[in-house]
Structure formats: C-alpha cells, structure tokens
DRENVEXZA-131747 format. One record per residue: x, y, z of N, C-alpha, C, O in turn; residue in one letter; residue number from 1. Coordinates in Angstrom, 1 decimal. Example, Ala and Ser with C-alpha at 12.3 -4.5 7.8 and 13.67 -1.06 7.14 Angstrom:
+--------+--------+--------+--------+--------+--------+--------+--------+--------+--------+--------+--------+---------+-----+
:   n_px :   n_py :   n_pz :  ca_px :  ca_py :  ca_pz :   c_px :   c_py :   c_pz :   o_px :   o_py :   o_pz : residuo : num :
+--------+--------+--------+--------+--------+--------+--------+--------+--------+--------+--------+--------+---------+-----+
:   13.2 :   -5.7 :    7.8 :   12.3 :   -4.5 :    7.8 :   13.2 :   -3.3 :    7.8 :   14.2 :   -3.3 :    8.5 :       A :   1 :
:   12.8 :   -2.2 :    7.1 :   13.7 :   -1.1 :    7.1 :   12.9 :    0.0 :    7.9 :   13.4 :    1.1 :    8.0 :       S :   2 :
+--------+--------+--------+--------+--------+--------+--------+--------+--------+--------+--------+--------+---------+-----+
REM end
This chain:
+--------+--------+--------+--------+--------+--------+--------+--------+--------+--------+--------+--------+---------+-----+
:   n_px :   n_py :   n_pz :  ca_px :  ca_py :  ca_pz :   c_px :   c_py :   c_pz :   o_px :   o_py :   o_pz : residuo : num :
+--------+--------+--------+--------+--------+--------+--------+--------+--------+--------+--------+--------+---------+-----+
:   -8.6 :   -3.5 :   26.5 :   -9.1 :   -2.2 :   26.6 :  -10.6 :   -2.2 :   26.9 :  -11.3 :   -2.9 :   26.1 :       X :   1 :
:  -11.1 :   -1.5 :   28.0 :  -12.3 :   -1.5 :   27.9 :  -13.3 :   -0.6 :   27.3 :  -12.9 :    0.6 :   27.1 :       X :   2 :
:  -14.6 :   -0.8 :   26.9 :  -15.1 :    0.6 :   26.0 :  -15.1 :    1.9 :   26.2 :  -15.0 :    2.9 :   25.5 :       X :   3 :
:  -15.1 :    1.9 :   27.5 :  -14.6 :    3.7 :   27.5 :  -13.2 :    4.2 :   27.2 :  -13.1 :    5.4 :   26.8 :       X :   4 :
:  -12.1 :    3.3 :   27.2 :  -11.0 :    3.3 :   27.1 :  -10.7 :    3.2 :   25.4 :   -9.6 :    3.5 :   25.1 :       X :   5 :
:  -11.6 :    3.0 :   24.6 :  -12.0 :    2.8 :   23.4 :  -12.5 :    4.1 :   22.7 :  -12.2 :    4.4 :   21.5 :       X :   6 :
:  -12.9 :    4.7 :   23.2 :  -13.9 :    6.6 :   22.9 :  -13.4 :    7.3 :   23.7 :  -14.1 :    8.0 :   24.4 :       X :   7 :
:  -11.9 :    7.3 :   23.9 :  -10.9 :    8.4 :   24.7 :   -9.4 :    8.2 :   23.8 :   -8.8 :    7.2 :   23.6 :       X :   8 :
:   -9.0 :    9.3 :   23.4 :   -8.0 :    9.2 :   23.0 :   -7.4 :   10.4 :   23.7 :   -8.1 :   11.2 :   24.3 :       X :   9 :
:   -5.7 :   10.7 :   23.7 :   -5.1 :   11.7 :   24.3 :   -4.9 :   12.8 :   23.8 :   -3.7 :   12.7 :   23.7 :       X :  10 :
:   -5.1 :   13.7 :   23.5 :   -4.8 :   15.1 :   22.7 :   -3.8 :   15.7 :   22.0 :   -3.7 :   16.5 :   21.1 :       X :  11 :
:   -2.8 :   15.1 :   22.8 :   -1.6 :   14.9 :   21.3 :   -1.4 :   14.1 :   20.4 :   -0.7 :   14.2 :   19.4 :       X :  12 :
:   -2.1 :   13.1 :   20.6 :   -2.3 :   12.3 :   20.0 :   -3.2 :   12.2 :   19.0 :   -3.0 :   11.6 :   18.0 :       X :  13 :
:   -3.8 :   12.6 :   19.3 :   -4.8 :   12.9 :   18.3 :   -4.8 :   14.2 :   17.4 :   -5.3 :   14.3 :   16.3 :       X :  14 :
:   -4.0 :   15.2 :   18.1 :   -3.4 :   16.4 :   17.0 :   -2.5 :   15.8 :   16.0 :   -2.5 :   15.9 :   14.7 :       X :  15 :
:   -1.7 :   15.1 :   16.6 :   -0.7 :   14.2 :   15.5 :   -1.3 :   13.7 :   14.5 :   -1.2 :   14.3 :   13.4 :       X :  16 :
:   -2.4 :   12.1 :   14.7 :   -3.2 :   11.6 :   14.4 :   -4.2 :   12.7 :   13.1 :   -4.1 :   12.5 :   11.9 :       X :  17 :
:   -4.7 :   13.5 :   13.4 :   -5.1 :   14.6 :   12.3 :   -4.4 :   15.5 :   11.8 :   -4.8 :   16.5 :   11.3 :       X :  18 :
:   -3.3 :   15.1 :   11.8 :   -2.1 :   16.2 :   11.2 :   -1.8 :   17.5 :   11.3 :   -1.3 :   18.1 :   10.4 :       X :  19 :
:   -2.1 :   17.9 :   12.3 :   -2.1 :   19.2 :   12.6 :   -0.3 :   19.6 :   13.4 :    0.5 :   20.6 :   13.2 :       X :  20 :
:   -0.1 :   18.8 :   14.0 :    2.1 :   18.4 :   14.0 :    2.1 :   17.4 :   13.2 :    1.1 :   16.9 :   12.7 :       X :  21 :
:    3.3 :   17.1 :   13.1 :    4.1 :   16.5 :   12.3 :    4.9 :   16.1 :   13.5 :    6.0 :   16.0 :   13.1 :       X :  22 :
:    5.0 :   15.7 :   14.8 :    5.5 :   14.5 :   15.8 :    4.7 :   15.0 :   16.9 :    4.3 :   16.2 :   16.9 :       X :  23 :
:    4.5 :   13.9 :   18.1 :    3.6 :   14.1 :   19.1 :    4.2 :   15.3 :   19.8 :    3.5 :   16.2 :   20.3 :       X :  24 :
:    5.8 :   15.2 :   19.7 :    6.6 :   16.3 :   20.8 :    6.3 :   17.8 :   20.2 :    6.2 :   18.8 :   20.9 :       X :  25 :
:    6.2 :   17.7 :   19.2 :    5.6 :   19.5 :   18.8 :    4.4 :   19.7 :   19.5 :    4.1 :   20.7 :   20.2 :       X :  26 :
:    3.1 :   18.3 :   19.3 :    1.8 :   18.8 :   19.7 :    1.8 :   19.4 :   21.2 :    1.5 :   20.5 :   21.7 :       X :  27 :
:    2.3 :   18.3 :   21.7 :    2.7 :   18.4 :   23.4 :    3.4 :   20.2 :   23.7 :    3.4 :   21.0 :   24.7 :       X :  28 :
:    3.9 :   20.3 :   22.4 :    4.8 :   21.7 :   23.1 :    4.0 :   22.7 :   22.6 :    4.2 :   23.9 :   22.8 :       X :  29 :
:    3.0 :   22.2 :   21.8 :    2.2 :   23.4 :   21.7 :    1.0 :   23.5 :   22.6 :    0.4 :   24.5 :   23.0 :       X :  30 :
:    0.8 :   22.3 :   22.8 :   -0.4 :   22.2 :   24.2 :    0.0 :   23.0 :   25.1 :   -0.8 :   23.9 :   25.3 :       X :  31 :
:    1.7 :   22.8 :   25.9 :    2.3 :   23.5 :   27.0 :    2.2 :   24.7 :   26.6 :    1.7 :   25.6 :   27.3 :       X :  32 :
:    2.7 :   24.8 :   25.6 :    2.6 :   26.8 :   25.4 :    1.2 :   27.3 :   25.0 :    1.0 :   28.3 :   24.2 :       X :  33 :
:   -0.1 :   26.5 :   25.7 :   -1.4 :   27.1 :   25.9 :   -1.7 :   27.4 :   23.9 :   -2.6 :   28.2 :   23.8 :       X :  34 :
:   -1.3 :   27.1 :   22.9 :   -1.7 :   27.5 :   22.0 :   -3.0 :   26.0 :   20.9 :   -3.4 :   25.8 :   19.7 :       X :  35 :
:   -3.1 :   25.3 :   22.3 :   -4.3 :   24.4 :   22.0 :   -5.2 :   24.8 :   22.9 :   -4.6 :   25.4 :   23.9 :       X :  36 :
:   -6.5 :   24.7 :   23.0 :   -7.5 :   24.6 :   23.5 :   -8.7 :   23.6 :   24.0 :   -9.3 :   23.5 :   22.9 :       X :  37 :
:   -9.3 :   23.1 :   24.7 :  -10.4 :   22.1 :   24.6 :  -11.3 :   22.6 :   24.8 :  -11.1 :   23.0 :   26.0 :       X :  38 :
:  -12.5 :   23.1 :   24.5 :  -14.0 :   23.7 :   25.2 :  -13.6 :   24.9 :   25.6 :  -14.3 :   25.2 :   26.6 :       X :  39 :
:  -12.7 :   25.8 :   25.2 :  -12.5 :   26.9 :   25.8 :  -11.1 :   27.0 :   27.1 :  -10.3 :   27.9 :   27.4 :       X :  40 :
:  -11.1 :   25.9 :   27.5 :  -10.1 :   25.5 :   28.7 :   -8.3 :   25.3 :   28.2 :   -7.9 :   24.9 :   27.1 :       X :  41 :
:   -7.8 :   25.6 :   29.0 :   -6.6 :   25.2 :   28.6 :   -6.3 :   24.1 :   29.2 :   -6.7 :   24.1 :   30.4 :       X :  42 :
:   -5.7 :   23.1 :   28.7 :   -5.3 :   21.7 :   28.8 :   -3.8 :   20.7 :   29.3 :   -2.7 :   21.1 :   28.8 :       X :  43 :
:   -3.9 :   19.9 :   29.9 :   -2.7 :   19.0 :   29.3 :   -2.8 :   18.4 :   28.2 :   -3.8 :   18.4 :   27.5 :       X :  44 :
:   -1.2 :   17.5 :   28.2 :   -1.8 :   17.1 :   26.8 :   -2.0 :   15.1 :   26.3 :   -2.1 :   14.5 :   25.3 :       X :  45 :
:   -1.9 :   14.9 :   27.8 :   -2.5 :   13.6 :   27.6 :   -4.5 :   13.9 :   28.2 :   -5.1 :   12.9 :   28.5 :       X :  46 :
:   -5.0 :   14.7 :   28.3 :   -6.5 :   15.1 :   28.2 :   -6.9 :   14.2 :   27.5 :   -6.6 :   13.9 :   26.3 :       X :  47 :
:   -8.1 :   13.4 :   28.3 :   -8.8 :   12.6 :   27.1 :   -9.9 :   13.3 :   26.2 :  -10.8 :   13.9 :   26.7 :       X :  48 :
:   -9.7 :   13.0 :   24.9 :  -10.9 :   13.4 :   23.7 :  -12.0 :   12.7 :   23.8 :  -11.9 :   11.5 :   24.1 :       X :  49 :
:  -13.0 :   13.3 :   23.4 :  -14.4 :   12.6 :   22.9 :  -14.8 :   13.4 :   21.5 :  -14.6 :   14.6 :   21.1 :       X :  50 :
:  -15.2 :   12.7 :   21.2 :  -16.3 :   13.0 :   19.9 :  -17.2 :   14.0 :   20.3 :  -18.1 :   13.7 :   21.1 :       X :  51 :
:  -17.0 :   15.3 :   19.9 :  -17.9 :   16.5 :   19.8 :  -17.1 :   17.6 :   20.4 :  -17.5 :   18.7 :   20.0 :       X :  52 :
:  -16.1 :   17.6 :   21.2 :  -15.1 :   18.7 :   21.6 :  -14.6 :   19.0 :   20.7 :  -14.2 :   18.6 :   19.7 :       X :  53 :
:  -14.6 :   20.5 :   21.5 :  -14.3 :   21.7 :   20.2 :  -12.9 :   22.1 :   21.0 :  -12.6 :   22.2 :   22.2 :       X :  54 :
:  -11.9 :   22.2 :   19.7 :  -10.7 :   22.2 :   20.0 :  -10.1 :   23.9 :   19.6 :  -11.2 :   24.5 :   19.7 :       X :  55 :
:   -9.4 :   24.6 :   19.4 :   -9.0 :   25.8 :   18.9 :   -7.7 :   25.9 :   19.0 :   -7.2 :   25.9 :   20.1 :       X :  56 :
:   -6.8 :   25.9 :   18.0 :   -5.5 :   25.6 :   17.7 :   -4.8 :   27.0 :   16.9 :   -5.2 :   27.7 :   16.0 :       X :  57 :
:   -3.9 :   27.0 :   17.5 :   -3.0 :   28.9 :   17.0 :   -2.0 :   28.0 :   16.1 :   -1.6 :   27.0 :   16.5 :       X :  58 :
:   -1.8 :   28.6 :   15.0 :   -0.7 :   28.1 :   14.5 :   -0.2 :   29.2 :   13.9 :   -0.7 :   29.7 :   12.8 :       X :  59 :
:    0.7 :   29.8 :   14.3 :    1.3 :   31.2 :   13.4 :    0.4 :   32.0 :   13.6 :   -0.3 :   32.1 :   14.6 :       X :  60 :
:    0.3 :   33.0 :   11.9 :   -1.2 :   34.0 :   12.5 :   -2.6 :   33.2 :   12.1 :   -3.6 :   33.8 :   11.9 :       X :  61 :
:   -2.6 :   31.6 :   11.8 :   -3.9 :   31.1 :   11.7 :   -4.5 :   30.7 :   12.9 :   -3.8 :   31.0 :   13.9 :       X :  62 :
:   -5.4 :   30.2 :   13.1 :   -6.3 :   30.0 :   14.2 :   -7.1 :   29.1 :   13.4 :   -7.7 :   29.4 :   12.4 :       X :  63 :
:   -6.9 :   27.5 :   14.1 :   -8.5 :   26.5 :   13.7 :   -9.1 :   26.6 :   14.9 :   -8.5 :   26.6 :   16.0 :       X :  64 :
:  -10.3 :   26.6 :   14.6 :  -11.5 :   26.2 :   15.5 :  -12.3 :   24.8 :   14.5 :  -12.9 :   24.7 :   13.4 :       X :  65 :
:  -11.8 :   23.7 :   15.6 :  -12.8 :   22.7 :   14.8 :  -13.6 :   21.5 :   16.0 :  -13.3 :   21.5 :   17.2 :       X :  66 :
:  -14.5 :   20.9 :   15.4 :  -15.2 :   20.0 :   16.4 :  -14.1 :   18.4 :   16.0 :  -13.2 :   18.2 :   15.2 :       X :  67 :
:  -14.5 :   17.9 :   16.7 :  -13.7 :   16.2 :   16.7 :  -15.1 :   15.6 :   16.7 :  -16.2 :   15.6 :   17.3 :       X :  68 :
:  -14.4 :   14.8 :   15.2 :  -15.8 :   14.2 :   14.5 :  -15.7 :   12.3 :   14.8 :  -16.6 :   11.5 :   14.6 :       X :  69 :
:  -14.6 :   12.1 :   15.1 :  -13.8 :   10.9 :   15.5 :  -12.8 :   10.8 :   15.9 :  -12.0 :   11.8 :   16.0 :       X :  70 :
:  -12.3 :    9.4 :   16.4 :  -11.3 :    9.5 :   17.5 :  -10.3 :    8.4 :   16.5 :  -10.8 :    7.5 :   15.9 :       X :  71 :
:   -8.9 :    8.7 :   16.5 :   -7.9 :    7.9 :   16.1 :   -6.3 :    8.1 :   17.0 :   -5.9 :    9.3 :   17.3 :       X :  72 :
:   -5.6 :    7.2 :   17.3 :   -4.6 :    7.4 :   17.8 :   -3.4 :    7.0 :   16.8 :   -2.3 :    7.3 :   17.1 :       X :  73 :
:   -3.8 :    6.5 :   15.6 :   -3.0 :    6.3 :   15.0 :   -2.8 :    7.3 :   13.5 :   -3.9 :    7.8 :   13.1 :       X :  74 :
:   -1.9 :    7.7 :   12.7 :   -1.5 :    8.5 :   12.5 :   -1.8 :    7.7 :   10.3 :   -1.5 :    6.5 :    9.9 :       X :  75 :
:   -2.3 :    8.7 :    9.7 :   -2.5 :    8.1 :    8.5 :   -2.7 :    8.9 :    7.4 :   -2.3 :   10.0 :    7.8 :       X :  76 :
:   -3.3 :    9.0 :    6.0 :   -2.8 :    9.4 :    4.6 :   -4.2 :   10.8 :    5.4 :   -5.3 :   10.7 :    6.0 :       X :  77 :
:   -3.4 :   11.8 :    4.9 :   -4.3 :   13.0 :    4.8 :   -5.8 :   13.1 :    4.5 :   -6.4 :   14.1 :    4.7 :       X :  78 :
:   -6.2 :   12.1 :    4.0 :   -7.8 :   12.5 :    3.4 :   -8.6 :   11.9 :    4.5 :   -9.7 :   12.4 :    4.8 :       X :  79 :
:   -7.6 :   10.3 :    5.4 :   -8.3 :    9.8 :    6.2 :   -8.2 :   10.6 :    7.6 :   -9.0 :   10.3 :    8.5 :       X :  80 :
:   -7.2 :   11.6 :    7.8 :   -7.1 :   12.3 :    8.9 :   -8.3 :   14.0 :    8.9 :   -8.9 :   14.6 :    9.8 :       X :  81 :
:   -8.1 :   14.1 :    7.6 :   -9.7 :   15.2 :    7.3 :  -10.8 :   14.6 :    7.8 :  -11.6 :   15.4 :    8.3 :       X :  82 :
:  -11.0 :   13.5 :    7.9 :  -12.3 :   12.8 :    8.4 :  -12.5 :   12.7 :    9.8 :  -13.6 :   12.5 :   10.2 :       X :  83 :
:  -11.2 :   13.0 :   10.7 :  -11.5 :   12.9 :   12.0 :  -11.9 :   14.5 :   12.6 :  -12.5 :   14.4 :   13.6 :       X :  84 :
:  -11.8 :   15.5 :   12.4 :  -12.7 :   16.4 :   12.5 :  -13.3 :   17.2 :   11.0 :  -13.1 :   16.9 :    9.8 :       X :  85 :
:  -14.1 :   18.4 :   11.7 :  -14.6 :   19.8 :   11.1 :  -14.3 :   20.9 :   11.4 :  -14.1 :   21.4 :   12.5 :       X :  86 :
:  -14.2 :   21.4 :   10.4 :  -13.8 :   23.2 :   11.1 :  -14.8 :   23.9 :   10.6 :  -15.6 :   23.8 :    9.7 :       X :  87 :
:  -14.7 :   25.0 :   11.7 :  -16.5 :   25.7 :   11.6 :  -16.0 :   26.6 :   10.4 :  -14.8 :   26.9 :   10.2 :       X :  88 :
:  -17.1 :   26.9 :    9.6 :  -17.0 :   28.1 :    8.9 :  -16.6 :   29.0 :    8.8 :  -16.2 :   29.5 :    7.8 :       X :  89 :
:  -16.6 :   29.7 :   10.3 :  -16.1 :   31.3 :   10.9 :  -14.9 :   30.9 :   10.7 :  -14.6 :   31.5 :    9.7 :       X :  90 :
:  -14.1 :   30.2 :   11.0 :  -13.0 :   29.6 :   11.7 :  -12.0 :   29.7 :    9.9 :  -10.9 :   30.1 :    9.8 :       X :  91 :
:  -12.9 :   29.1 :    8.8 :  -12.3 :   28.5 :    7.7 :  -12.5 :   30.0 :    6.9 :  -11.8 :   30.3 :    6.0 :       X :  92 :
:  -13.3 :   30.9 :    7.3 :  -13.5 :   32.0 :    6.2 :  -12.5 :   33.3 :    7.2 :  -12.3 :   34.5 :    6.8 :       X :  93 :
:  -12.1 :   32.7 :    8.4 :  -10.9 :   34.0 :    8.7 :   -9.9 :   33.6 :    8.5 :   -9.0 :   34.4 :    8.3 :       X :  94 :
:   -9.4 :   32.0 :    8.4 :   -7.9 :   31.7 :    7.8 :   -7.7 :   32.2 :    6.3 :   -6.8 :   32.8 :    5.9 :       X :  95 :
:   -8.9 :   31.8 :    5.4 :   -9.0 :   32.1 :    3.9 :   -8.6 :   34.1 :    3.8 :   -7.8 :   34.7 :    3.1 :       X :  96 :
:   -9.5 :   34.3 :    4.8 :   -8.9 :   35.9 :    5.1 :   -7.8 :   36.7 :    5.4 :   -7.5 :   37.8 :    5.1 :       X :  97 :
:   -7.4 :   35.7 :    6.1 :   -6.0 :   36.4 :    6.8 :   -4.6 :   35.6 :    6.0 :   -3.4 :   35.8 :    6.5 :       X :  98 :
:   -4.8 :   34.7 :    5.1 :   -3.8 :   34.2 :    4.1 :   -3.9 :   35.1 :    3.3 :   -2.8 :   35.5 :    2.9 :       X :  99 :
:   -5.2 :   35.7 :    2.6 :   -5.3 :   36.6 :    1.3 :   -4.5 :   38.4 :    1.6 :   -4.1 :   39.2 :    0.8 :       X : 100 :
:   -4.6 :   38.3 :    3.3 :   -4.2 :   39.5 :    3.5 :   -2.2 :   39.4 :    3.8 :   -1.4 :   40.3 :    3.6 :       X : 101 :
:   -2.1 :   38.0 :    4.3 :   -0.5 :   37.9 :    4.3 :    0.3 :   38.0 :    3.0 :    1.4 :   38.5 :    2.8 :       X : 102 :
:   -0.6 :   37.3 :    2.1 :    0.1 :   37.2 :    0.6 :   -0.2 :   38.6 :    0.1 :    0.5 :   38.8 :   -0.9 :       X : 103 :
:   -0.8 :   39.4 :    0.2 :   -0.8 :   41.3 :   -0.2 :    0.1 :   42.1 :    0.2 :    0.5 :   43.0 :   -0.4 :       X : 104 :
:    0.5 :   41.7 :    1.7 :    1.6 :   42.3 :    2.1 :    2.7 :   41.4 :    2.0 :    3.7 :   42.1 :    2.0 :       X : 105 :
:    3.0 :   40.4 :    1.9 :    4.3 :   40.2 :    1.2 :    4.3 :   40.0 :   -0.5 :    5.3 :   39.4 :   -1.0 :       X : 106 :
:    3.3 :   40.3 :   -1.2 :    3.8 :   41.0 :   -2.7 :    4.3 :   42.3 :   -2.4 :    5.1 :   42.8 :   -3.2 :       X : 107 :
:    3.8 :   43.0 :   -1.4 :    4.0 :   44.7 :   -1.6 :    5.7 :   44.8 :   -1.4 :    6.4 :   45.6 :   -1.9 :       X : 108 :
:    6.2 :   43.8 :   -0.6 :    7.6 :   44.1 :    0.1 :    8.6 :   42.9 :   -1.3 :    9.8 :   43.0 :   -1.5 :       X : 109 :
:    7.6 :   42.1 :   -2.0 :    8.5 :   41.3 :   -3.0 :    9.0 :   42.0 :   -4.2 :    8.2 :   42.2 :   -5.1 :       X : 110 :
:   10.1 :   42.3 :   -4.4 :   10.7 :   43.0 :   -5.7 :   11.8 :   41.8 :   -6.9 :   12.4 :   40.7 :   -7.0 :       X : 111 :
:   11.5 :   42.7 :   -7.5 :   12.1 :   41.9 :   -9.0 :   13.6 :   42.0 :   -8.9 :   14.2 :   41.5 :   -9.9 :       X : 112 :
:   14.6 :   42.9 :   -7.6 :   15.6 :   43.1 :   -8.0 :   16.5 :   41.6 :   -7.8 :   16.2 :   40.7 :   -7.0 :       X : 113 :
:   17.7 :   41.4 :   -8.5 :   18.6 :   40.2 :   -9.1 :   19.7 :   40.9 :   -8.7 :   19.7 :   42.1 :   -8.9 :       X : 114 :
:   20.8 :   40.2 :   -8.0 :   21.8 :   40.7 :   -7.4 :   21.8 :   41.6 :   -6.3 :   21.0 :   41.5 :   -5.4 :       X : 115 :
:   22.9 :   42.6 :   -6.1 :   23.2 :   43.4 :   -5.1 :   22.1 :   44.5 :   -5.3 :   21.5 :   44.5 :   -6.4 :       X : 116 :
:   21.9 :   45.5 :   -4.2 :   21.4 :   46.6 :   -4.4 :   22.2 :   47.6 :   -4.9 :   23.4 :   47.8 :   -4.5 :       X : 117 :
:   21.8 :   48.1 :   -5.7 :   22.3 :   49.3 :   -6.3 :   22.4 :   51.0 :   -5.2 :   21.7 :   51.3 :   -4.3 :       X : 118 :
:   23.0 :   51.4 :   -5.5 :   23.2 :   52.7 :   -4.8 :   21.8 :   52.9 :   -4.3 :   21.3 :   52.8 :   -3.1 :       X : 119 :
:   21.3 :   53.3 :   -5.6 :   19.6 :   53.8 :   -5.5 :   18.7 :   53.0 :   -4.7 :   17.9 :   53.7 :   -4.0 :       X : 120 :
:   18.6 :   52.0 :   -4.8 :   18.3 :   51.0 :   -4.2 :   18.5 :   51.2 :   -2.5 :   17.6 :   51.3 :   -1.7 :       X : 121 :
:   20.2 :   51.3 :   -2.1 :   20.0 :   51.1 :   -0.9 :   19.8 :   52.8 :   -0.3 :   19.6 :   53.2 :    0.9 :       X : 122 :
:   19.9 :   53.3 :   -1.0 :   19.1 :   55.1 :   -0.3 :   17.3 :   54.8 :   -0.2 :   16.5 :   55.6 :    0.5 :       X : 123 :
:   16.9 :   53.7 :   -1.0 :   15.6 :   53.9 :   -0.8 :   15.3 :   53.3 :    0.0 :   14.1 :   53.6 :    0.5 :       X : 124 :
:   16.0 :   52.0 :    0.9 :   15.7 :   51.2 :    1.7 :   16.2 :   51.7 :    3.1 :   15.7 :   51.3 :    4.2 :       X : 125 :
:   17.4 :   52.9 :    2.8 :   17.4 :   53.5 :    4.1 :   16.2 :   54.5 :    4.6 :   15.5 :   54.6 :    5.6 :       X : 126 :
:   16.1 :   55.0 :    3.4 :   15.1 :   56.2 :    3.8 :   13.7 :   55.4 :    4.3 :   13.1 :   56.1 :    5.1 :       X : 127 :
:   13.1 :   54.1 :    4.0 :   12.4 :   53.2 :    4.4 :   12.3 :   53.0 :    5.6 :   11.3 :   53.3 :    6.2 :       X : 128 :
:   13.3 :   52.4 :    6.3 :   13.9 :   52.0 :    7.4 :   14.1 :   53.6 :    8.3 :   14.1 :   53.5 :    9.5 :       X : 129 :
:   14.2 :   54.4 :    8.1 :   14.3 :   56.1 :    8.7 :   15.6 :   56.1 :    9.3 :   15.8 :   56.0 :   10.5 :       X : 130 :
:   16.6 :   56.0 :    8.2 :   17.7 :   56.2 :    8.8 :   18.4 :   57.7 :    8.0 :   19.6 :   58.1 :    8.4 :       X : 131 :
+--------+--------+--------+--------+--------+--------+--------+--------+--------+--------+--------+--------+---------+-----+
REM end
C-alpha cells in the first residue's frame, strides 16, 4: 500500500469501523438511502475518508454531526472506536434533546394497565382514537 493509500479509508467502512452499523451492508444502505453525508454532499459509499471530514448521519429521529478524528478500517472494542471521531456540541446537545423529549412522550402514552382492557378502558381508547 502506498501512503496515500494509508490516510484513505472507505466510508462504510469506516461507519462500521466506528460503530455507527453493526455490518458494512447496513452502512452501505444507509449511504444509498442518502441518510450519510460527507461535507455536506451526498456520497457513495466506497468515498474515500480523510482526517477532518465532517460526516452527518440520520439515525431514526437522531442526527450525528461529527468530524473524523482518525482513520481505521478495521472494526474494534467501543472506547477504541470513540477515538476515531468527535461530535460537535450542537449536534450532542440536540440528540440529548430530542431523547429527553421521546422519553416524555412515550411515558405520557405508557400505562400501568396488566391484562386486557377493561370496558372502560377501551371506550377511552376509542374516544382517543375519534371513533
């Protein structure tokens, strides 16, 4: 390999590689379905990386925005895959946001009831539903 070939890695590979999937074929299908980013651009997903590209990744209703702090192709224990990027602040204080606002709305909808619904129960869930 030569040294440029050394400070390029592929971009699924490297989502893998930082744990962001769990197998290259998810990263790849999330590249295709445009829900990865490089620099703002939408990508393939053998794109080579460098050190300092800013990546932006949709995952459900989260969104990372992080820089690529190092390059690895190979895949390893979570604390050493934290090390291959950063995530900006903005980026870490709207996931912390929009987790605290998912878990408020699904306590409001989580009930204590055990078993079937009761009569009462399902007249309130109709009337809920506007039936």
């Amino acid at each position: 390999m030569s040294n440029d070939d050394e400070s390029r890695v592929r971009l699924d590979k490297w989502l893998w590689a930082a744990r962001f999937y769990k197998t290259r074929a998810l990263a790849a299908e999330a590249i295709a379905g445009g829900k990865v980013q490089v620099n703002g651009d939408r990508v393939k997903r053998a794109k080579p990386l460098q050190e300092g590209d800013e990546i932006r990744i949709r995952q459900g209703p989260y969104e990372h925005l992080i820089v690529v702090r190092a390059l690895s192709d190979r895949r390893g224990p979570a604390v050493q895959a934290a090390t291959l990027y950063q995530e900006r602040p903005e980026s870490l204080a709207a996931r912390e946001a929009m987790a605290l606002q998912l878990k408020s709305v699904h306590a409001a909808f989580v009930t204590d009831i055990k078993g079937r619904p009761t009569k009462r129960d399902r007249r309130e869930m109709e009337r809920l539903k506007g039936k």
